[in-house]
C-alpha positions in Angstrom: -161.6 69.9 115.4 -159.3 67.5 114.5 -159.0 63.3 114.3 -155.6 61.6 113.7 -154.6 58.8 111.3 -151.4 56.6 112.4 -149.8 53.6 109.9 -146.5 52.3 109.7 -144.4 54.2 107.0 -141.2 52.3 107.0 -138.6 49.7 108.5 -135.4 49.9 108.1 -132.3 48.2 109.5 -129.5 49.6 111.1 -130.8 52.2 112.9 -131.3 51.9 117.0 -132.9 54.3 119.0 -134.2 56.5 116.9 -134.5 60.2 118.3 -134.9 62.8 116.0 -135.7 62.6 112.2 -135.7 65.0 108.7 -136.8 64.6 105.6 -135.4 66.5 102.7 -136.7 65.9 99.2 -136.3 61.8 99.2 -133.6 61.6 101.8 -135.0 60.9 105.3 -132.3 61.9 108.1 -132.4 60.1 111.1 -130.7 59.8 114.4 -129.7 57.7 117.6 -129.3 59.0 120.7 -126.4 56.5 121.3 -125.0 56.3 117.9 -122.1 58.1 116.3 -123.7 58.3 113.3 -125.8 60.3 111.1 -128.1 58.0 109.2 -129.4 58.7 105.7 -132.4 56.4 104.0 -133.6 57.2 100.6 -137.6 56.7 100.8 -138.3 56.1 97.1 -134.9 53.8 96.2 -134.7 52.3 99.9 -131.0 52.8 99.8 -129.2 53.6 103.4 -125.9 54.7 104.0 -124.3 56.1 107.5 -122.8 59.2 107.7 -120.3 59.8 111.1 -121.0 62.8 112.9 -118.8 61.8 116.2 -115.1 61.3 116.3 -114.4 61.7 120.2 -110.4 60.6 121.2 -111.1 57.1 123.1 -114.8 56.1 121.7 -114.0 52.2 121.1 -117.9 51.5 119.6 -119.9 53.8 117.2 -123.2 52.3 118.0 -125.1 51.1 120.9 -122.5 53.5 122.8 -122.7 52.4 126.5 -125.2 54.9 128.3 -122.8 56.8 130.7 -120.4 57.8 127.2 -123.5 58.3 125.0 -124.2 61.7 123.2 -127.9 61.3 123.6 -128.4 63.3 120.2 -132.0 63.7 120.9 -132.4 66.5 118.7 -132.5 67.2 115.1 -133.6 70.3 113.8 -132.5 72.1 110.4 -132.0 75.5 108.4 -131.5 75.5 105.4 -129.3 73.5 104.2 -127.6 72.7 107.5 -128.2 69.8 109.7 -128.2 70.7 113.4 -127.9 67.6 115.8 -127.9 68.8 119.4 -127.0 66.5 122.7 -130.0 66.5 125.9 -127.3 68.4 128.1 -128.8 65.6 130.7 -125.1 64.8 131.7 -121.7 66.7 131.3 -121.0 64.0 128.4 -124.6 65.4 126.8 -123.4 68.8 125.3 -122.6 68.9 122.1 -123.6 70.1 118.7 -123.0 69.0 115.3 -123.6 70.5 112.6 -124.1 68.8 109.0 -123.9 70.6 105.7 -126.1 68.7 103.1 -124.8 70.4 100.2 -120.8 69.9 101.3 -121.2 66.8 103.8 -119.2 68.8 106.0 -119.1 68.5 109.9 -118.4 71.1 112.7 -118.4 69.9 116.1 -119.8 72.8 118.9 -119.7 72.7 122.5 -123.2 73.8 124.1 -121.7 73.4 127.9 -121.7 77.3 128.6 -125.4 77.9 126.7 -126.7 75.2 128.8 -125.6 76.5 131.6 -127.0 79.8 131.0 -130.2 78.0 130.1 -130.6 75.9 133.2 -129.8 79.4 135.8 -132.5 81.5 134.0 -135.2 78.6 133.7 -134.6 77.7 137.6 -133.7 74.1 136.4 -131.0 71.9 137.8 -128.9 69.4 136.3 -131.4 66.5 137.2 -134.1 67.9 135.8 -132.6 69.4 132.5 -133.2 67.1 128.9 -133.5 69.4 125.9 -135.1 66.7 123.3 -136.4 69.4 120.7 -135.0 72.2 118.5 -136.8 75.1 116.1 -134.8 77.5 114.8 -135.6 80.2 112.3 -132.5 81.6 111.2 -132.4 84.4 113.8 -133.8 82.9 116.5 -133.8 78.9 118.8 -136.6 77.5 120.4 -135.7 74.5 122.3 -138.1 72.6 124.4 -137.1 70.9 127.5 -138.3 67.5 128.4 -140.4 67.8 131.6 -139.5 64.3 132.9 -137.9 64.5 136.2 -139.2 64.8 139.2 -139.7 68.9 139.0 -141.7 68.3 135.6 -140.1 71.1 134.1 -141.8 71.0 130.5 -141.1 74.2 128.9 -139.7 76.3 125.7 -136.0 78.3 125.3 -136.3 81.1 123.3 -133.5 82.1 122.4 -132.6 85.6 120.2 -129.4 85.5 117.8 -127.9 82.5 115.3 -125.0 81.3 117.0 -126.1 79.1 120.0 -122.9 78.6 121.2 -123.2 82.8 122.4 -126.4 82.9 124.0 -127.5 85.7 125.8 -131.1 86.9 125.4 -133.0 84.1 126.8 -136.2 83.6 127.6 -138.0 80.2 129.6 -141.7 79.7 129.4 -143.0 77.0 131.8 -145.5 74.5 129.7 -148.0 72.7 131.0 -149.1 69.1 128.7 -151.8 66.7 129.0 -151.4 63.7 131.4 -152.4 59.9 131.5 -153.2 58.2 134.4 -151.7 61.8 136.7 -148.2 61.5 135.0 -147.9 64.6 132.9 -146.4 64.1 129.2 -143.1 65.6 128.4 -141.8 66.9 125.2 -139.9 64.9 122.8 -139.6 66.7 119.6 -141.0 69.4 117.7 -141.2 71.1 113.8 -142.6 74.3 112.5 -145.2 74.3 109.8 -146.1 78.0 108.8 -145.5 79.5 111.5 -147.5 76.8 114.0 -145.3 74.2 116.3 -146.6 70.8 116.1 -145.0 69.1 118.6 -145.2 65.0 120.5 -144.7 64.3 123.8 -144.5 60.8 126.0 -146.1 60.0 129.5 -143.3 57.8 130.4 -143.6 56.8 134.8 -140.5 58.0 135.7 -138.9 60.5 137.8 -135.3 60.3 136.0 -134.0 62.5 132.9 -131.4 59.3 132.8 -132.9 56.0 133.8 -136.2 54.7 131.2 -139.6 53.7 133.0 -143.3 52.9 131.9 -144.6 54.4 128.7 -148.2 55.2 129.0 -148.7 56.9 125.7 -148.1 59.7 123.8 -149.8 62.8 122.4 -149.2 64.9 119.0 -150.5 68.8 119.3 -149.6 71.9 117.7 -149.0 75.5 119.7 -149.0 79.0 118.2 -145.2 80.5 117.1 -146.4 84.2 118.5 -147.4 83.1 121.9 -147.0 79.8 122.9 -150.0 79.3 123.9 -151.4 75.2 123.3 -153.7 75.4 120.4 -155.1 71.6 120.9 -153.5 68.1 121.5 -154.6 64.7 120.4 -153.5 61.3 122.5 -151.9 58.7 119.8 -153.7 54.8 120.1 -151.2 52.5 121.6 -148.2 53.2 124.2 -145.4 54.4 121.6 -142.4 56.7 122.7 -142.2 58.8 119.6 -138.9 61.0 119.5 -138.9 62.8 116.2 -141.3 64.4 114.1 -141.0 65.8 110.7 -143.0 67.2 107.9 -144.1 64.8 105.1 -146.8 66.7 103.0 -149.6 69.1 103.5 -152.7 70.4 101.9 -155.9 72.1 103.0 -157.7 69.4 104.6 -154.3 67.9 106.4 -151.1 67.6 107.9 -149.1 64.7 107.3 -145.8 64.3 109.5 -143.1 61.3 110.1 -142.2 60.2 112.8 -139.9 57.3 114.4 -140.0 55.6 118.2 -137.1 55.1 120.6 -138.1 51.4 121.6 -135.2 51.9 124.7 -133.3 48.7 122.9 -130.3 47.8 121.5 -131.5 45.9 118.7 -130.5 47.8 115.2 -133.9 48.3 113.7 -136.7 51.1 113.6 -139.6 51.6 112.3 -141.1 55.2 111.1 -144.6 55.8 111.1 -146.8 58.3 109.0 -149.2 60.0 111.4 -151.5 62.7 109.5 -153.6 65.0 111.4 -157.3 65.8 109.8 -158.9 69.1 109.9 -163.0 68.9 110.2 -165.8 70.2 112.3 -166.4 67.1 114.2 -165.3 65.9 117.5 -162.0 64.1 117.1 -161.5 60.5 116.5 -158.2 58.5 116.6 -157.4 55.6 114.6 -154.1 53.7 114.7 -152.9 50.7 112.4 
């Protein structure tokens, strides 16, 4: 069985809307789904510096970008020593990928318009139902999870065969089905891998709408096996966060300890990243949040 743990990590300034978050050695990569930047915070030193990732002809503001020119980079996933930050696809304005090399700094810009496509004819999924908010990939293969939130709750995992995502052609959907609160069904927001298991969050938030924002109602942490994505268990978190990233802090026998930072749907330049370990015993499960 397993109980969770949730405490308050970090706060740090500059950062709004956090989406998707990595740590490497001390340096703790972080993302905004309307931000042009890449945002780097050293955990031991505190020191934070912005990176730019986007330099679209026309952009007049590099954060808070207004919601209908936003990239929404809600994903951040890595291999590595690349960086890959991945737009929802939500929109037409929502498809691109950047990649980061941490060794050179260097940027390549990718468009993902004809993979999404692809994606949303062999999943069934139309443009109103379509949020990708998650990314695994292995070296030789994607998984990206869509974010079930509109009105045909299409929850579910792309797996994807081959490196370059930009040539997609052996794809495969599976549909996903995620604990609920109060009848509205959680959604994916993010996910990792850890030795071959997914861990993965996920937000009840009332809505019908991959665009506009409603109620959060909570949100759950849970893990699901690599072979056959198939749930293994899922815990609700205490309290009504939206938590968009997840990442890997430490493990050992007894736990798994993860990162992980909350889109508070603001404008306001400050996040704060929480330290959620999950606790392996033979009891039932108990939560406790601070």
């Amino acid at each position: 069985m397993h109980s969770t743990t949730l405490a308050i990590f970090a706060e740090i300034d500059g950062i709004g809307s956090a989406s998707g978050l990595f740590l490497h050695e001390d340096f703790l990569y972080i993302i905004g789904d309307n931000s042009a930047y890449l945002n780097e915070y050293n955990i031991k030193t505190k020191q934070f510096r912005k990176i730019q990732i986007l330099f679209e002809a026309g952009l007049n503001q590099l954060e808070n970008i207004p919601k209908p020119l936003k990239p929404d980079f809600e994903i951040l996933g890595q291999h590595s020593d690349k960086l890959y930050i991945l737009g929802s696809g939500s929109t037409s304005k929502r498809n691109l990928m950047i990649e980061f090399d941490l060794k050179t700094q260097k940027v390549v810009q990718k468009d993902l318009t004809d993979t999404y496509t692809k994606l949303k004819a062999i999943a069934k999924i139309d443009d109103q139902n379509f949020n990708l908010e998650g990314a695994i990939f292995t070296g030789n293969e994607w998984l990206l999870f869509n974010r079930g939130n509109g009105i045909d709750s299409k929850n579910g995992i792309f797996k994807i065969e081959g490196a370059d995502l930009t040539k997609a052609v052996r794809i495969k959907f599976n549909s996903f089905k995620l604990p609920n609160i109060n009848h509205i069904e959680s959604s994916f927001t993010d996910a990792a891998l850890v030795n071959n298991e997914i861990f993965f969050i996920a937000t009840a938030e009332d809505t019908k709408s991959t665009y506009a924002d409603g109620e959060i109602l909570g949100s759950f942490v849970g893990s699901i096996n690599l072979q056959t994505l198939k749930l293994n268990f899922s815990n609700k978190i205490l309290g009504k966060h939206k938590f968009e990233g997840i990442t890997l802090l430490s493990q050992n026998e007894h736990s798994t300890t993860f990162l992980l930072c909350e889109d508070r749907d603001s404008e306001e330049l400050k996040t704060v990243i929480y330290k959620l370990a999950i606790n392996f015993q033979e009891e039932l499960s108990t939560l406790i949040a601070i």
